[in-house]
N, C-alpha and C positions, 0 to 999 in steps of 0.2 A: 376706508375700510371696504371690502371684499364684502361681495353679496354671497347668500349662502347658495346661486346656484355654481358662483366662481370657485366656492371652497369643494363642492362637490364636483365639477370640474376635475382639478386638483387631486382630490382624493379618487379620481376613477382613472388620472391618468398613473398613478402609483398602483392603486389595486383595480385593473379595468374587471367590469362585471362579467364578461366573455369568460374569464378565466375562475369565473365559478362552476360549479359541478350542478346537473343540469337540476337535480333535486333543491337547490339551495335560493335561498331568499334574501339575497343583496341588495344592497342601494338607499335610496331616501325612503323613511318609512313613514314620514310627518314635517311639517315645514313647508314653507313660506320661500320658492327662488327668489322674488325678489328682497326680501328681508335681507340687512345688513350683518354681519357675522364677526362678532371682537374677540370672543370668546368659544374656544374649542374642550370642552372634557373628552377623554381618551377611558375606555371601562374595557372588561371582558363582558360582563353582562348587563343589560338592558331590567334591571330590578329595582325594585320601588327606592329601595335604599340610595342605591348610584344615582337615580331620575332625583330624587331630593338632595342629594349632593350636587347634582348639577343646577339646580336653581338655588341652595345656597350660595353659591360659587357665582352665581351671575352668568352663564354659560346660555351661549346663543344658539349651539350645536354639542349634540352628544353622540361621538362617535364609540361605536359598540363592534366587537370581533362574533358576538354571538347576536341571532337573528331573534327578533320580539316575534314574531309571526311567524316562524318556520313553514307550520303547516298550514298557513290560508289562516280565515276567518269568515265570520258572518256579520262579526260585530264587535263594538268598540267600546261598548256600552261601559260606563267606569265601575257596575255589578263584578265583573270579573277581576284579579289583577292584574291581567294583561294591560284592558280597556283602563284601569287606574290611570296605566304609569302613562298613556296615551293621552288622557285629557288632562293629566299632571302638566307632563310637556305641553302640550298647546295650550296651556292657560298660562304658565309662566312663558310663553313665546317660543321653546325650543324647538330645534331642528330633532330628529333621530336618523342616523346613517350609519347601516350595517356593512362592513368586511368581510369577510367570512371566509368560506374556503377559495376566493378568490387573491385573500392576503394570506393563505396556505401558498398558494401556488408560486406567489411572486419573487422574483430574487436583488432584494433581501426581504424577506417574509418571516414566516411567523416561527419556521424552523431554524432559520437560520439565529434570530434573535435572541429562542434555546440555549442555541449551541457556544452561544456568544455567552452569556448568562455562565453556563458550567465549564467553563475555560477551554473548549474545543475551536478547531480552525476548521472548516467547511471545505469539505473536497470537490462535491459533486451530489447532484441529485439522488435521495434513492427511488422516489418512483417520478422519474424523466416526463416532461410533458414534451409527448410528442411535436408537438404544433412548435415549438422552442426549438430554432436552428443551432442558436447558443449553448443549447444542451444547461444551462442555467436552471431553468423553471421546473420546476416540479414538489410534490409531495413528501415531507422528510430531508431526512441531508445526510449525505455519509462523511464523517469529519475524522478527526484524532485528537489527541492528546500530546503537547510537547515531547512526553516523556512515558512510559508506563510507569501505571499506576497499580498495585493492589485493590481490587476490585471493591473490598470494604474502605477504603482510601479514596478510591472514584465516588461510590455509593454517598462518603461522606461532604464530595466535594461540591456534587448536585443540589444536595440538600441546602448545603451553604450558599449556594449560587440562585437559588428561588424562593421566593417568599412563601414564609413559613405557613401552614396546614396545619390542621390536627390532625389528618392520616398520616403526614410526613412522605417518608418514601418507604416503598415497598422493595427485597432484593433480592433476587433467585439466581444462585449460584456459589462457585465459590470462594467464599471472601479473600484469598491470599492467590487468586487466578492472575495475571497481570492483563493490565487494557488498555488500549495504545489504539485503536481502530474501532469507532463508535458509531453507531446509528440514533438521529435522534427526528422524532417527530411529534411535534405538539398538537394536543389535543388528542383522543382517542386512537390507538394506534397497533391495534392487535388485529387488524386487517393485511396489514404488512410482512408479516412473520418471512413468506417466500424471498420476495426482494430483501429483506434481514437477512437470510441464510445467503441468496445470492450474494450478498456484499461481501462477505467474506469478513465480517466484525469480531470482535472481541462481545460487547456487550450492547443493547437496545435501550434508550431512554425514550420513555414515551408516558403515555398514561390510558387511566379506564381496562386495565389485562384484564379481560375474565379467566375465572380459570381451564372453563375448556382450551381454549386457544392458548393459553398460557402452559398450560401439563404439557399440550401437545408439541407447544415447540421446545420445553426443554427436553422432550424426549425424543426430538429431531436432531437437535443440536445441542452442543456447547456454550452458546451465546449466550451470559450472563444478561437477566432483566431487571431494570432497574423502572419502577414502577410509581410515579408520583402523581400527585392530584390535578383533573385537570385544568382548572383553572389556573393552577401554578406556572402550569407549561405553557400555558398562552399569554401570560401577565407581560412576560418580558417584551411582547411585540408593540404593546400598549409604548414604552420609551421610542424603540423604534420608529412607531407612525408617526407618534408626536415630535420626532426631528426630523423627520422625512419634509410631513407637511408646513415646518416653519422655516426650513431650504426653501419650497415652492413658495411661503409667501412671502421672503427675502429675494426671490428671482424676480416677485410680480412687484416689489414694491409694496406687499398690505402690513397692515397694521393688525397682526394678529397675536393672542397669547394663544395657549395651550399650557393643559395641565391634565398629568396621571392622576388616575383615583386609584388611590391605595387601599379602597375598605377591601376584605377577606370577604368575595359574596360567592368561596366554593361552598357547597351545600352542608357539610360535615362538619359539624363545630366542633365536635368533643371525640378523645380517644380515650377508652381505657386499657388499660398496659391489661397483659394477661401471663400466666406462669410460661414458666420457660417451655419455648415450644417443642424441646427435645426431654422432656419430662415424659414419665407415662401417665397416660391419661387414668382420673377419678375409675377406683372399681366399679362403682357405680354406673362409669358412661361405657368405660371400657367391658363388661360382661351384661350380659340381658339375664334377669331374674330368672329364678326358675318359673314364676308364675308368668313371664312373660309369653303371649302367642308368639308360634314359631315364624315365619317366612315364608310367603309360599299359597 
């Protein structure tokens, strides 16, 4: 069996930390190098739920795409939930190692994975990491579609191809458009919109649109937005690492399992439907009383 600083090793030569963004908080966040490692869990989030799933499981490392300490700390104290899931793991013996937008960066990373998920073939980067000769590495992906698709057709293909939410998917544009030339990037992705317009797409899958950035670009562009939760859009990278990393320990020789956590730990549990959005709105909402103060 492979020590856990071999497996972390491993996993930095798949996702190196160099290739995280300079705000971000990667690597080993707890754990023992020389501790022995049989057992790998693969999560998006780092939550009490996952960290107890990972000591049912007998899990020696719990690898997370999302960082427990993003922004520092003072302290570990298990008063907080943070400090919980900390001495949760170190008392059942676990490792914690974070990926994060440095398995954004990688190729095949965490967009790529997306793309793989909602039936799309990967062209090329859409935000290029320069330092990449290969032109490989970057941010997002710009891909297609074997065939166009009706855009309420694509919208439904997404949804099929990621684990299910109670937001579901969100869709802006128009459903009977055809989309053959897709942009897609996982996790949070309305930072993008220029390289989107640059590419020259049909439509944007991504997640977290607000709506300023969201208005703004469909009244830039054409480019139907198809708008899903974020955890959904990083779930699929989760398969990925876990056959990446048990190639590397079939090359070394280890004795490793690996296993996806399937719990749903996007934040939004519940939907309620609402009347047809092309409805006119309650008199009520739609005109102000006469006793109402004016504006102004």
């Amino acid at each position: 069996m492979p020590k856990l600083s071999d497996v972390i090793n491993a996993l930095d030569e798949l996702y190196p930390p160099r290739w995280a963004e300079s705000w971000d908080a990667v690597g080993l966040v707890c754990g023992d190098p020389d501790e022995q490692v049989r057992r790998v869990l693969f999560a998006v989030d780092p939550v009490q739920a996952v960290v107890e799933e990972a000591v049912a499981w007998g899990a020696d490392l719990l690898v997370t795409h999302h960082p427990l300490y993003l922004r520092g700390t003072t302290s570990v104290a298990a008063t907080s939930f943070k400090g919980r899931a900390v001495h949760t793991l170190i008392r059942a013996g676990i490792a914690l190692h974070v990926a994060h937008t440095n398995a954004d960066q990688a190729a095949p990373g965490v967009s790529d994975a997306l793309a793989e998920a909602i039936g799309l073939t990967v062209l090329a980067p859409l935000v290029p990491d320069p330092s990449d000769p290969a032109g490989r590495r970057g941010i997002g992906r710009i891909c297609q579609l074997p065939a166009p698709l009706p855009l309420a057709e694509f919208a439904a293909q997404v949804a099929a191809g990621l684990p299910a939410t109670a937001t579901g998917v969100r869709v802006s544009g128009d459903p009977k458009r055809p989309i053959h030339r897709v942009a897609v990037s996982g996790g949070s992705g309305d930072g993008f919109f220029a390289e989107v317009r640059a590419a020259g797409v049909d439509a944007y899958v991504t997640a977290d649109l607000r709506h300023h950035p969201a208005s703004e670009a469909t009244e830039a562009s054409a480019v139907a937005l198809v708008d899903a939760a974020h955890w959904a859009t990083e779930w699929p990278w989760l398969n990925l690492a876990a056959r990446s990393l048990e190639a590397a320990a079939a090359e070394h020789g280890w004795e490793l399992a690996t296993r996806v956590s399937t719990l749903v730990t996007d934040p939004w549990t519940a939907h309620a439907p609402m009347p047809d959005a092309h409805s006119s709105m309650p008199d009520a909402q739609a005109q102000p009383s006469a006793d109402a103060p004016s504006a102004g």
